[in-house]
N, C-alpha and C positions, 0 to 999 in steps of 0.2 A: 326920755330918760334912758331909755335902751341904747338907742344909736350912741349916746354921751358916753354912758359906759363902753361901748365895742369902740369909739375913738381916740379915750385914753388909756382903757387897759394893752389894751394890743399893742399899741407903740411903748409902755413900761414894760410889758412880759419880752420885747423885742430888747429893748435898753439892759434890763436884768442881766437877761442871758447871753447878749454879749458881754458885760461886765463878768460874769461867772468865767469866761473862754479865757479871758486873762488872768483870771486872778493866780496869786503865788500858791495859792492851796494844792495848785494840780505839777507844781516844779516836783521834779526826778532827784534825786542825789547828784551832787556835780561828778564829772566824770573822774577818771583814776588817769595820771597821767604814767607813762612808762617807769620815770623816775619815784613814784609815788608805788610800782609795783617794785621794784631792786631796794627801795627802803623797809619797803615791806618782808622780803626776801631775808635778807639782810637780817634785820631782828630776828627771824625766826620761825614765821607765822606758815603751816606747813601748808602744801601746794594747793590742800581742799579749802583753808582758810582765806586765802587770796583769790581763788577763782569764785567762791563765794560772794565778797565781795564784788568783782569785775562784774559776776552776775548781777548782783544789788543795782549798782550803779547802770548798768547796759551801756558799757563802752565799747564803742568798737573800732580795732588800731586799725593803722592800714601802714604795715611798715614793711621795710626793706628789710634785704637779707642779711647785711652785713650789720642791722640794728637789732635784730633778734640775736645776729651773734653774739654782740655785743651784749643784750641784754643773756642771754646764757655763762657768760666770762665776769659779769658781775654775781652770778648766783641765786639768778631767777630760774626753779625745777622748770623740767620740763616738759610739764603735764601742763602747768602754767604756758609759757610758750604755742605748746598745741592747741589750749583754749585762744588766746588771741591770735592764733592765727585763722583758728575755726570759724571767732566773730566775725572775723572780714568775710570770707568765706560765704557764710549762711548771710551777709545783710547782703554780698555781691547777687546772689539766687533770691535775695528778697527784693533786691530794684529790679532782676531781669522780669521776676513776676508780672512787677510792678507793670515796667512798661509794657509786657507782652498782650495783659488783662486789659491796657489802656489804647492797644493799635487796636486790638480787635474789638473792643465796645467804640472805638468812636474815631477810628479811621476809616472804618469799612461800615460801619453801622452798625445794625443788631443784626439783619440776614446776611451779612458776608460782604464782599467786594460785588459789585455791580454785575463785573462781563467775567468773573472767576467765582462762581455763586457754588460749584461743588467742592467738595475737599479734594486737596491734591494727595490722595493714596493712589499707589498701583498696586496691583493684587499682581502676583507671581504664584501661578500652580506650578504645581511639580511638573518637571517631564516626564509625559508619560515614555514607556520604551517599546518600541516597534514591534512588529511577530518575532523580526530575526535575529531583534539585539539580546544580549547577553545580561 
């Protein structure tokens, strides 16, 4: 009766919780499209009200310069602007983490590169100065 039980619960609690990984329960807000921030602008909604939202949603733009200008000549603040350019910004240093955390757990292993096993610092003391210098 035991073995019965650990044969089919395991493989249901296995079936469950991947069913759980997809479900719509864990979906985000869909993102905010640029056009959806200059509408926003537009109406009126002041610059803390819009990056609130951008916050809500966690979009993050990846735009050119001459589209930010653009989006500034339609009448998007510009505290708004500094926000989306910020997001790029902070997710750019959140993949360099990414992969930097990822070369060195399991390119090198967990003790280092094999034949480069110490850390490459060089220590620089000061110059000391002679009897005669000044």
């Amino acid at each position: 009766m035991n073995t019965l039980l650990r044969r089919v619960t395991l493989p249901l609690a296995a079936l469950l919780l991947a069913g759980c990984a997809n479900s719509p329960l864990f979906e985000g807000p869909p993102p905010i499209s640029p056009e959806q921030v200059v509408d926003m602008a537009k109406k009126g909604d002041s610059a803390a009200t819009i990056i609130g939202e951008l916050q809500k949603s966690r979009t993050v733009y990846s735009l050119t310069a001459s589209q930010f200008a653009q989006l500034s000549k339609d009448g998007v603040p510009d505290a708004v602007l500094d926000y989306m350019q910020s997001t790029h910004l902070k997710e750019i240093e959140r993949q360099a983490r990414r992969d930097a955390q990822f070369d060195a757990w399991w390119q090198y292993g967990w003790y280092g590169h094999p034949w480069y096993a110490t850390p490459r610092v060089v220590y620089v003391r000061p110059r000391t100065k002679a009897a005669g210098e000044k």
